[in-house]
C-alpha positions in Angstrom: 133.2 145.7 -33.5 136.2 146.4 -31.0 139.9 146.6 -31.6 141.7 145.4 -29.1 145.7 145.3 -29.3 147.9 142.3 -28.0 148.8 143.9 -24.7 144.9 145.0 -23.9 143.7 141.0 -24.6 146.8 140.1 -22.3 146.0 142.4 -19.6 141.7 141.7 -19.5 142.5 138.0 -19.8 145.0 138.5 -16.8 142.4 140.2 -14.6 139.8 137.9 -15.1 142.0 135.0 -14.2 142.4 137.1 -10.7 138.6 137.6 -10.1 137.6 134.8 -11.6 140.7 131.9 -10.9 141.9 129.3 -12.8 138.8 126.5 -12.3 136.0 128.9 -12.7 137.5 130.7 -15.8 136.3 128.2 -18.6 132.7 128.2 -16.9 132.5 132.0 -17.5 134.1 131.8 -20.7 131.2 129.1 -22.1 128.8 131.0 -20.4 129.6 134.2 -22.5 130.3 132.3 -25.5 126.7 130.9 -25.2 125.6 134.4 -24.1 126.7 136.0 -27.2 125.2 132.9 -29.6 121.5 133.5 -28.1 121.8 136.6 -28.9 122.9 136.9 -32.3 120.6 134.0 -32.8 117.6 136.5 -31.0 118.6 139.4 -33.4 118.8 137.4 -36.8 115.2 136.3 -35.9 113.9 139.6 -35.7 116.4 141.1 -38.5 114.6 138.0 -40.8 111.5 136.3 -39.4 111.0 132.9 -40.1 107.1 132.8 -41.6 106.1 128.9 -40.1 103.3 127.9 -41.6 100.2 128.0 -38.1 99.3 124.2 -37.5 95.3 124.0 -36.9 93.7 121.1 -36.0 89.9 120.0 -36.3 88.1 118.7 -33.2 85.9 115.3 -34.4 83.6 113.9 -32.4 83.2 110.4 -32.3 79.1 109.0 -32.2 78.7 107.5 -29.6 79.2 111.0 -27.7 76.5 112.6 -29.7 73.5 114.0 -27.7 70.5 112.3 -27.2 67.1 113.4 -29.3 64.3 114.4 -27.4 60.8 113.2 -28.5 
C-alpha cells in the first residue's frame, strides 16, 4: 500500500513520540492497530457477506389463556 524507507519510519515514529510522549504512545498505537482490524474486518464483510440463516420463532399459546365462548 505505502513504501516507506528506513529514515521516513524513523523520522514519523520520532514525531509521534513528541506529540504523543512516551506513556501515551502504546495507547495510540493499540488504538490504530484496532482501528485498522475493524476495518478490514468491515470491508471483508461487505467484499463477501456471510448468508446466516434468519432465526423465526413461533408464538404458542398456552390454554388456559384462550378466550372465553360466549353463549
Amino acid at each position: 500500500m505505502f513504501s516507506f524507507s528506513m529514515p521516513e519510519l524513523v523520522v514519523i515514529l520520532v514525531i509521534a513520540l513528541i506529540v504523543f510522549g512516551p506513556g501515551k504512545l502504546p495507547e495510540v498505537g493499540k488504538a490504530i492497530g484496532k482501528g485498522m482490524q475493524e476495518f478490514r474486518r468491515a470491508s471483508n464483510e461487505m467484499m463477501n457477506p456471510k448468508e446466516e440463516p434468519i432465526k423465526v420463532e413461533a408464538k404458542v399459546e398456552s390454554d388456559s389463556k384462550q378466550p372465553e365462548e360466549k353463549k
